[in-house]
MMTF fields as JSON, N, C-alpha, C and O atoms, coordinates in Angstrom:
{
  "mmtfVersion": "1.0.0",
  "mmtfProducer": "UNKNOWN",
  "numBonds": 455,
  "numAtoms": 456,
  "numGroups": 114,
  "numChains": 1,
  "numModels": 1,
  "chainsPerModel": [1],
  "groupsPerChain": [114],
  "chainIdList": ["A"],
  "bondAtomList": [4, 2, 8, 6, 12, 10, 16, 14, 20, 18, 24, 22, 28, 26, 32, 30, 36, 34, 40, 38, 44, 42, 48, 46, 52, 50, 56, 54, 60, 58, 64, 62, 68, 66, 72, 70, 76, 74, 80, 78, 84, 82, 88, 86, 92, 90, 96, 94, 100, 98, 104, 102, 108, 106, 112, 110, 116, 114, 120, 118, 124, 122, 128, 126, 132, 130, 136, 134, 140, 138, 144, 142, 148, 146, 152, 150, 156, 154, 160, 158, 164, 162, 168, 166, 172, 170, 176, 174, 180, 178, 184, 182, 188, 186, 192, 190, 196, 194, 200, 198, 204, 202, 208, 206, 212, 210, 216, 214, 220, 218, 224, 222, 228, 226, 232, 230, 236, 234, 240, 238, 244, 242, 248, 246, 252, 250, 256, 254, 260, 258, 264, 262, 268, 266, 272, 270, 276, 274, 280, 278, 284, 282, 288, 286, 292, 290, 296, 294, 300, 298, 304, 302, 308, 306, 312, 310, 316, 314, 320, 318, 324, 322, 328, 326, 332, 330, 336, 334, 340, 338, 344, 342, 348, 346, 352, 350, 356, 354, 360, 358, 364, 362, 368, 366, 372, 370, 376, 374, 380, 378, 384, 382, 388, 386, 392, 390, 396, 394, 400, 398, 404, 402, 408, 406, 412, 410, 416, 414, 420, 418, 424, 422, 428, 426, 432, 430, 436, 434, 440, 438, 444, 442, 448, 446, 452, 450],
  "bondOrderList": [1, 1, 1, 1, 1, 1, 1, 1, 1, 1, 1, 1, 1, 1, 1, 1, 1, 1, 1, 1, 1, 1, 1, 1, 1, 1, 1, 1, 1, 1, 1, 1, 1, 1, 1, 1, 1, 1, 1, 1, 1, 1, 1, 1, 1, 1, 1, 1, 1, 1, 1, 1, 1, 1, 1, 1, 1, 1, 1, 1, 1, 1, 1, 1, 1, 1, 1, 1, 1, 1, 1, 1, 1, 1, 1, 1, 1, 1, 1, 1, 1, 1, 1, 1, 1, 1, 1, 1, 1, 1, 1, 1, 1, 1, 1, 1, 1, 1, 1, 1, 1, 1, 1, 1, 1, 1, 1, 1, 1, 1, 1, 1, 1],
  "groupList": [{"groupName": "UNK", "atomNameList": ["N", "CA", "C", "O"], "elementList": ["N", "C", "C", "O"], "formalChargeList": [0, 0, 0, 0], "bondAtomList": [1, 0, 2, 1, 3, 2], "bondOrderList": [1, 1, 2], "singleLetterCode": "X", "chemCompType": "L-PEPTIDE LINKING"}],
  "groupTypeList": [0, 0, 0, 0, 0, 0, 0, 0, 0, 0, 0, 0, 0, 0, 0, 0, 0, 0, 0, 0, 0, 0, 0, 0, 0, 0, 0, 0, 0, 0, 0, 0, 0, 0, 0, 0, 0, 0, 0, 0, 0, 0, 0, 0, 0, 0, 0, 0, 0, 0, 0, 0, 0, 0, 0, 0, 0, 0, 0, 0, 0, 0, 0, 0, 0, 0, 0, 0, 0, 0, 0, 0, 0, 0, 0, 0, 0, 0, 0, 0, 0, 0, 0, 0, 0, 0, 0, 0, 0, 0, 0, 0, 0, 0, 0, 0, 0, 0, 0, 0, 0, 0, 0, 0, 0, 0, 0, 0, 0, 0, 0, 0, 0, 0],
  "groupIdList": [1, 2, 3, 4, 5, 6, 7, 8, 9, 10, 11, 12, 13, 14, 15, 16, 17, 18, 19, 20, 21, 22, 23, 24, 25, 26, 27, 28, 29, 30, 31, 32, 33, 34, 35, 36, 37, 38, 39, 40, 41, 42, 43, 44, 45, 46, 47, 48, 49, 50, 51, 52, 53, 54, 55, 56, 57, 58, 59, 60, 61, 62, 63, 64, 65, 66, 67, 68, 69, 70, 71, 72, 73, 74, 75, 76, 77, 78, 79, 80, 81, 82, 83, 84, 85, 86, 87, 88, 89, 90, 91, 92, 93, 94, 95, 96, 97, 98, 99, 100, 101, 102, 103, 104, 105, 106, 107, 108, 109, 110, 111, 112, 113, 114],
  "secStructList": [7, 7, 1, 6, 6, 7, 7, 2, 2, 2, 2, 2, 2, 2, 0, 0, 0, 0, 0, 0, 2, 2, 2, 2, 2, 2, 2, 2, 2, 2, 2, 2, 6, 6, 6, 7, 7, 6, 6, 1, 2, 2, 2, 2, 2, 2, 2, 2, 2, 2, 2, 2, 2, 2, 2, 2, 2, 2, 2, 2, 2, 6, 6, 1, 7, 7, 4, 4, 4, 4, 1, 1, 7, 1, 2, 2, 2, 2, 2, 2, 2, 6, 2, 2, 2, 2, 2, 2, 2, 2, 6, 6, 6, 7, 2, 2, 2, 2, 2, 2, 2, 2, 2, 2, 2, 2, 2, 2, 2, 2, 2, 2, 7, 7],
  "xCoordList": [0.824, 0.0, 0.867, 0.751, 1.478, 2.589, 2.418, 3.034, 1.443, 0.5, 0.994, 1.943, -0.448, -0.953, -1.004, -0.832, -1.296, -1.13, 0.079, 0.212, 1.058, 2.573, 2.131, 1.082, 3.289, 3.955, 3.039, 3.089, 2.319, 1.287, 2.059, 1.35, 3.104, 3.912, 3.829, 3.55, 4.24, 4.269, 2.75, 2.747, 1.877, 0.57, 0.124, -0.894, 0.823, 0.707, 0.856, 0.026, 2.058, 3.499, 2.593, 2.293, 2.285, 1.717, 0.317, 0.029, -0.256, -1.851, -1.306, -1.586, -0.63, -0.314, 0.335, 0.022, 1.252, 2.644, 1.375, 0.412, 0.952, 0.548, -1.016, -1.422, -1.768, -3.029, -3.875, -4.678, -3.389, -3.794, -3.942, -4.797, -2.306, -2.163, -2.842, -3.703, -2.622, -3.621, -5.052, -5.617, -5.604, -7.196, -7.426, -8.536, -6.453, -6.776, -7.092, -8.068, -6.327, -6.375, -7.487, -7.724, -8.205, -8.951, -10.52, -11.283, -10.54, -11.739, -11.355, -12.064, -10.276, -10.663, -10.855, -11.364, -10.203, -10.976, -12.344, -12.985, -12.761, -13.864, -15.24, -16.175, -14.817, -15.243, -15.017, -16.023, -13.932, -14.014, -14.523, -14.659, -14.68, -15.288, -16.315, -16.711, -17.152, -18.18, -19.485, -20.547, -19.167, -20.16, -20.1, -20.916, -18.999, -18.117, -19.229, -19.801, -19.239, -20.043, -19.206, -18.486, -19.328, -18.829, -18.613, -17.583, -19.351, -18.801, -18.139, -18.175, -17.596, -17.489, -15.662, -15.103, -15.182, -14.361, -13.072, -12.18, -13.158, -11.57, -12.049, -11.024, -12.897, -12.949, -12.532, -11.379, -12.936, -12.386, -11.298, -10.749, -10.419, -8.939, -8.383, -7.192, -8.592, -7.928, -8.209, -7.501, -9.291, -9.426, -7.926, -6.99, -8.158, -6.832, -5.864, -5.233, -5.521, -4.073, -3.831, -2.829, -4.93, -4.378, -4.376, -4.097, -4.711, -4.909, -3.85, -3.129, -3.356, -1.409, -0.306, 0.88, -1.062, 0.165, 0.248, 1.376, -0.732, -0.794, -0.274, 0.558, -0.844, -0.027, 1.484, 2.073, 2.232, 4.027, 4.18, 5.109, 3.159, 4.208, 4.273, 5.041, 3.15, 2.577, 3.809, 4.272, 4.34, 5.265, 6.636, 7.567, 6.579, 7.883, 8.447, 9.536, 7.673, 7.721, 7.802, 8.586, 6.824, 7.298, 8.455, 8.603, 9.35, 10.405, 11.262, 11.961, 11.423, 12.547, 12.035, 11.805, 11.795, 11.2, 12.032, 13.244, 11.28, 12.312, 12.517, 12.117, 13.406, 13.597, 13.086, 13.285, 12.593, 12.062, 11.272, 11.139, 10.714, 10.149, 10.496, 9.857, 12.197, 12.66, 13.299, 14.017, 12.747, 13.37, 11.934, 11.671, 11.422, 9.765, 10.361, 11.436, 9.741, 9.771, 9.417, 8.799, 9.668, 9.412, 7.741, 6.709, 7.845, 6.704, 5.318, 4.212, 5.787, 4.697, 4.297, 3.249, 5.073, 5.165, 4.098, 3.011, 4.335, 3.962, 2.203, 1.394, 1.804, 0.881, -0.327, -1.453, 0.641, -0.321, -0.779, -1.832, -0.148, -0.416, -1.413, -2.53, -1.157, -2.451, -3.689, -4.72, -3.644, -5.049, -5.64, -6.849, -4.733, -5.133, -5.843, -6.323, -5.938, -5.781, -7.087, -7.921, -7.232, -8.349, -9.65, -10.87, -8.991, -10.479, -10.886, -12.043, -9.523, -9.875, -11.265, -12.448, -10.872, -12.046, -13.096, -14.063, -13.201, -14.206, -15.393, -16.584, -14.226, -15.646, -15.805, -14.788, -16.581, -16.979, -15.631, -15.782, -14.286, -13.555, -13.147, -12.891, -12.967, -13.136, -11.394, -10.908, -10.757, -9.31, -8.741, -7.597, -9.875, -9.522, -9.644, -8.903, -10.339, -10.691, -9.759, -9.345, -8.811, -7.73, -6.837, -6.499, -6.144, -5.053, -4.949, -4.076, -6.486, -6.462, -6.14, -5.341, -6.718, -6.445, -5.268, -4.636, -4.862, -3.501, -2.419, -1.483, -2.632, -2.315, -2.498, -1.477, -3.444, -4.085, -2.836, -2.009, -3.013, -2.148, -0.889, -0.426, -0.109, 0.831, 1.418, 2.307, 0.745, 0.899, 1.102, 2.09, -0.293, -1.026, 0.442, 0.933, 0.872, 1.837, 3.465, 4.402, 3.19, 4.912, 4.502, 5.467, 3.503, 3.122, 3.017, 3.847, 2.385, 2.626, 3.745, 3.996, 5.021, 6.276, 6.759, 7.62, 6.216, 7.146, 8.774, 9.64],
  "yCoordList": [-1.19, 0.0, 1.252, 2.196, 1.167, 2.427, 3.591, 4.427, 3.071, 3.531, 5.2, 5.598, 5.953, 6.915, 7.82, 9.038, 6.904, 7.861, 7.489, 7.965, 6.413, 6.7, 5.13, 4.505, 4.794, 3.755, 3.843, 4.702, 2.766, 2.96, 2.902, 3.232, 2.622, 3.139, 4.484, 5.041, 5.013, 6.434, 7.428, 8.645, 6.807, 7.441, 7.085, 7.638, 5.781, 5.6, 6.207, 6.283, 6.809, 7.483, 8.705, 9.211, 8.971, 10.354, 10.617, 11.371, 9.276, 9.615, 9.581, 10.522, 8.684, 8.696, 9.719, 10.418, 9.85, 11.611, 12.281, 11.999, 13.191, 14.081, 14.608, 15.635, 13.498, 13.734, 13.195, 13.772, 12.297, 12.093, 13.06, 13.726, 12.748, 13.749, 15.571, 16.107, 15.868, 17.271, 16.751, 17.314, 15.557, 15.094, 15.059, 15.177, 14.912, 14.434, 15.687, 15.747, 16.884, 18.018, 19.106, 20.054, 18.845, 19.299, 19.014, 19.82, 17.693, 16.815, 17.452, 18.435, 17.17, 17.603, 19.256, 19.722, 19.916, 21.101, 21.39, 22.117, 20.622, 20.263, 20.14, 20.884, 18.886, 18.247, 19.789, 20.365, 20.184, 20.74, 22.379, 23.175, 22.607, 24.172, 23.896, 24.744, 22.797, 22.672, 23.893, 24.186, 24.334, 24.706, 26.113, 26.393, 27.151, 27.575, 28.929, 28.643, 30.096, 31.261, 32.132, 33.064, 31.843, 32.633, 34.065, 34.47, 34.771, 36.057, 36.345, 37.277, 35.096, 35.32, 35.806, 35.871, 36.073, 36.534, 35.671, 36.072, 34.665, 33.85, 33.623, 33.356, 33.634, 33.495, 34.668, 34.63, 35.889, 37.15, 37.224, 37.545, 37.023, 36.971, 35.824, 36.103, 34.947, 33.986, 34.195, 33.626, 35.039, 35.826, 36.723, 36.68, 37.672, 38.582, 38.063, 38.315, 36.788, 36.216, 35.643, 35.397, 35.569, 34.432, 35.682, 35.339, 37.025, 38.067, 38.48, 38.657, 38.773, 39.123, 38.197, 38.404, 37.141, 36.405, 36.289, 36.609, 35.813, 36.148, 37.614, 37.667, 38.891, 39.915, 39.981, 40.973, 39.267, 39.486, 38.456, 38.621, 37.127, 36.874, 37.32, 36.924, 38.368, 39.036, 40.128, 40.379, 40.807, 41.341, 41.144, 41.912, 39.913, 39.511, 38.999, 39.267, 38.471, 38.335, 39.42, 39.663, 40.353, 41.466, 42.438, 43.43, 42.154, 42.962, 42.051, 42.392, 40.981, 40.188, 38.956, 38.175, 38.683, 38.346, 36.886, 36.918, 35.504, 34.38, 34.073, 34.339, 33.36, 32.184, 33.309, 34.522, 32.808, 33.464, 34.629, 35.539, 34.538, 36.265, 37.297, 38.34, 37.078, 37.975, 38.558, 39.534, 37.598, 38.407, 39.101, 39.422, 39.159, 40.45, 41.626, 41.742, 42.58, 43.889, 44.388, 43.56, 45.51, 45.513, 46.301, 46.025, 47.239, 47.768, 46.715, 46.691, 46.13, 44.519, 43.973, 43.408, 44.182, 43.177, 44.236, 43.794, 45.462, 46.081, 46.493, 46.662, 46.609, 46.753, 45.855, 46.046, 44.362, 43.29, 43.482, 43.061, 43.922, 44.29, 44.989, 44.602, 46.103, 47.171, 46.867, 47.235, 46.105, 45.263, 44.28, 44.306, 43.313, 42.86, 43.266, 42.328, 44.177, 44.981, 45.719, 45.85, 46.128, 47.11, 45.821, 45.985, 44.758, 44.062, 43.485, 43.23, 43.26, 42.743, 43.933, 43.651, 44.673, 45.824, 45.843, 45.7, 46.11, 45.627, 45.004, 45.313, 43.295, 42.275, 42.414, 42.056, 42.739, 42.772, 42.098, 40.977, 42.555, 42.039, 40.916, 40.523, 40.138, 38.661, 38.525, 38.927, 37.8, 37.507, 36.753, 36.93, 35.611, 34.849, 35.777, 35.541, 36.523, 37.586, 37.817, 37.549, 38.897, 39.709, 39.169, 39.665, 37.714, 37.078, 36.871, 37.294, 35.826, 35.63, 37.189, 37.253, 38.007, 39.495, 39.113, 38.338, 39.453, 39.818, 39.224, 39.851, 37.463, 36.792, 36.721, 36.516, 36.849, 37.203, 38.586, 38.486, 39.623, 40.757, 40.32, 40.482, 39.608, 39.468, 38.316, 38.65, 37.243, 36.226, 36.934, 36.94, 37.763, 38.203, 39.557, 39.886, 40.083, 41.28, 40.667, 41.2, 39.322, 38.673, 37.835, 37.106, 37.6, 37.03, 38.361, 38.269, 39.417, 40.7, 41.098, 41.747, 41.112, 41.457, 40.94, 41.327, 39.337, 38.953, 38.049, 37.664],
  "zCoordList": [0.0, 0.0, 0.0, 0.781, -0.68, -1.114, -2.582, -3.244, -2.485, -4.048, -3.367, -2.692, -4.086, -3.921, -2.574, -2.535, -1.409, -0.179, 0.827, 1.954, 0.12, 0.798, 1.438, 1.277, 2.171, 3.066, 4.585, 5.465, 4.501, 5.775, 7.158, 8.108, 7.41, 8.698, 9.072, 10.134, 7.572, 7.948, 8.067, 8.248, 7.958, 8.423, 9.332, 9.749, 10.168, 11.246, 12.203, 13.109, 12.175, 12.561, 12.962, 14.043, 11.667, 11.547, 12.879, 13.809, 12.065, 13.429, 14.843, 15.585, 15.241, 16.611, 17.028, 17.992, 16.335, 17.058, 16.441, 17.154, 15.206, 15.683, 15.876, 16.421, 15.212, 15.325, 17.152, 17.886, 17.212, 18.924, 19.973, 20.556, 19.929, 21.439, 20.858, 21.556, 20.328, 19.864, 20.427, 21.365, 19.72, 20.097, 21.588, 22.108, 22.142, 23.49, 24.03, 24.778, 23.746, 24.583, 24.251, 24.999, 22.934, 22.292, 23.264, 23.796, 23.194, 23.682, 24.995, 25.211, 26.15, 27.207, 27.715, 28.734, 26.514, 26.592, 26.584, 27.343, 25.476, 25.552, 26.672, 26.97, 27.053, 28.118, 29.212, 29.625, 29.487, 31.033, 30.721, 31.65, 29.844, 29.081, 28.61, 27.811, 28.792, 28.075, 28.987, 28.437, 30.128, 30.304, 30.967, 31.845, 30.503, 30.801, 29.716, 28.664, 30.285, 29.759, 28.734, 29.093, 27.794, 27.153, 27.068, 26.528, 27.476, 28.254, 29.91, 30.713, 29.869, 31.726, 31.239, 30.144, 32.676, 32.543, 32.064, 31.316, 32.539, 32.321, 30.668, 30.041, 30.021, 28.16, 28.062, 27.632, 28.27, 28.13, 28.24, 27.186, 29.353, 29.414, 28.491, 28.35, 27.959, 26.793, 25.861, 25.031, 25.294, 24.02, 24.022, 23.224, 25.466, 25.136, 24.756, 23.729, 26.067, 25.665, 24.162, 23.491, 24.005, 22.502, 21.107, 19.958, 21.457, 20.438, 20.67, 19.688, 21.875, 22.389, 21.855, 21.597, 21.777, 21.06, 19.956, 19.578, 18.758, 17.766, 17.237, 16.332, 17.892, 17.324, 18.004, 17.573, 18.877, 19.135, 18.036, 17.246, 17.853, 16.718, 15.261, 14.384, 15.183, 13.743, 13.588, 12.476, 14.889, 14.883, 14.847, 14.607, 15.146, 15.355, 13.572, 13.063, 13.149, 11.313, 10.737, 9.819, 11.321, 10.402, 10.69, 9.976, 11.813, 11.975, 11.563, 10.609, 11.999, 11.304, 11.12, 12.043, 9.687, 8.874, 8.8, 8.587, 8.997, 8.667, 6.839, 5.706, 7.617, 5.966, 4.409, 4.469, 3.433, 2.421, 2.605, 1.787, 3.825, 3.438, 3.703, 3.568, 4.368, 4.767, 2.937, 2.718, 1.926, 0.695, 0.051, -1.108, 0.843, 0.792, 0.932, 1.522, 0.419, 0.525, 1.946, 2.616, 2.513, 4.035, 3.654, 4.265, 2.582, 2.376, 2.202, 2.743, 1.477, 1.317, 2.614, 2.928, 3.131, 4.547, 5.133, 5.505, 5.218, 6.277, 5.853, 6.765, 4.438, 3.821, 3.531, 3.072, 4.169, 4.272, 5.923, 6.401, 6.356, 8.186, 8.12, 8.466, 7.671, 7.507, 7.049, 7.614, 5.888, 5.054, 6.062, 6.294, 6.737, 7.436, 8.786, 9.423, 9.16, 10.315, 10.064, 10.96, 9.021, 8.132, 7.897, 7.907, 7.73, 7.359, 8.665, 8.998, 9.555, 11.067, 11.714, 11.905, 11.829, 11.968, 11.605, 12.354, 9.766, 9.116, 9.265, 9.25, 9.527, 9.581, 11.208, 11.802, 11.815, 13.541, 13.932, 14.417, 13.823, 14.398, 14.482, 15.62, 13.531, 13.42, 12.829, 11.772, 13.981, 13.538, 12.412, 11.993, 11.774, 11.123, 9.728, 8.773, 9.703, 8.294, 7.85, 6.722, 9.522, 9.408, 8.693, 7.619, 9.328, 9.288, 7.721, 6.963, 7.33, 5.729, 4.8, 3.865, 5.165, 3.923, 4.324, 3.607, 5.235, 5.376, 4.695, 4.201, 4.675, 4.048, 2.22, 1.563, 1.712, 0.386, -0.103, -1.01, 0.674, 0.315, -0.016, -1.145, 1.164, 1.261, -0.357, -1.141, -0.421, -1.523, -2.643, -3.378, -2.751, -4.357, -4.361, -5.441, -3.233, -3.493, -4.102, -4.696, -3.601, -3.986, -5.25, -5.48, -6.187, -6.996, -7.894, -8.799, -7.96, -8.873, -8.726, -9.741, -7.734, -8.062, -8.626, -9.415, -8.349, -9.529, -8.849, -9.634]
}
């Protein structure tokens, strides 16, 4: 069975290292937040934390930029921040919006440069 979707060890490999242990912590999030108010305060504070981290590491790429995109333009870089940032607003604030423009800008800007 080495056809088409590879050497079944290695999807073995794969489900156990990395699809499991993720499942496990997912489900018991799950399970122990299941009943947990979504406007109460400790969701409020892990919204923040997880919007604080996402933007040090949004920042941290865009000041020093790894691997290949540090051969981006800084203007590109910084213009996909802004788009992103602009539609984060936009749509009622919705991070996943942001991140994708941001992302879209950033691709479609290194694909028209060329």
């Amino acid at each position: 069975m080495s056809g088409l979707i590879g050497d079944w060890h290695a999807l073995l490999v794969l489900l156990l290292a990395g699809i499991l242990p993720n499942e496990v912590w997912r489900m018991l999030g799950l399970w122990l937040g299941g009943g947990v108010d979504e406007s109460s305060e400790l969701l409020v504070w892990v919204r923040a934390v997880a919007t604080a981290i996402l933007a040090g590491v949004i920042a941290q790429i865009l000041v020093l930029p790894p691997g290949a995109l540090a051969t981006v333009p800084a203007a590109l870089r910084y213009g996909a921040v802004v788009a992103g940032f602009l539609a984060f607003l936009g749509f009622r604030r919705s991070i996943f919006v942001g991140v994708a423009s941001g992302e879209i800008v950033m691709v479609g800007g290194t694909i028209w440069l060329g």
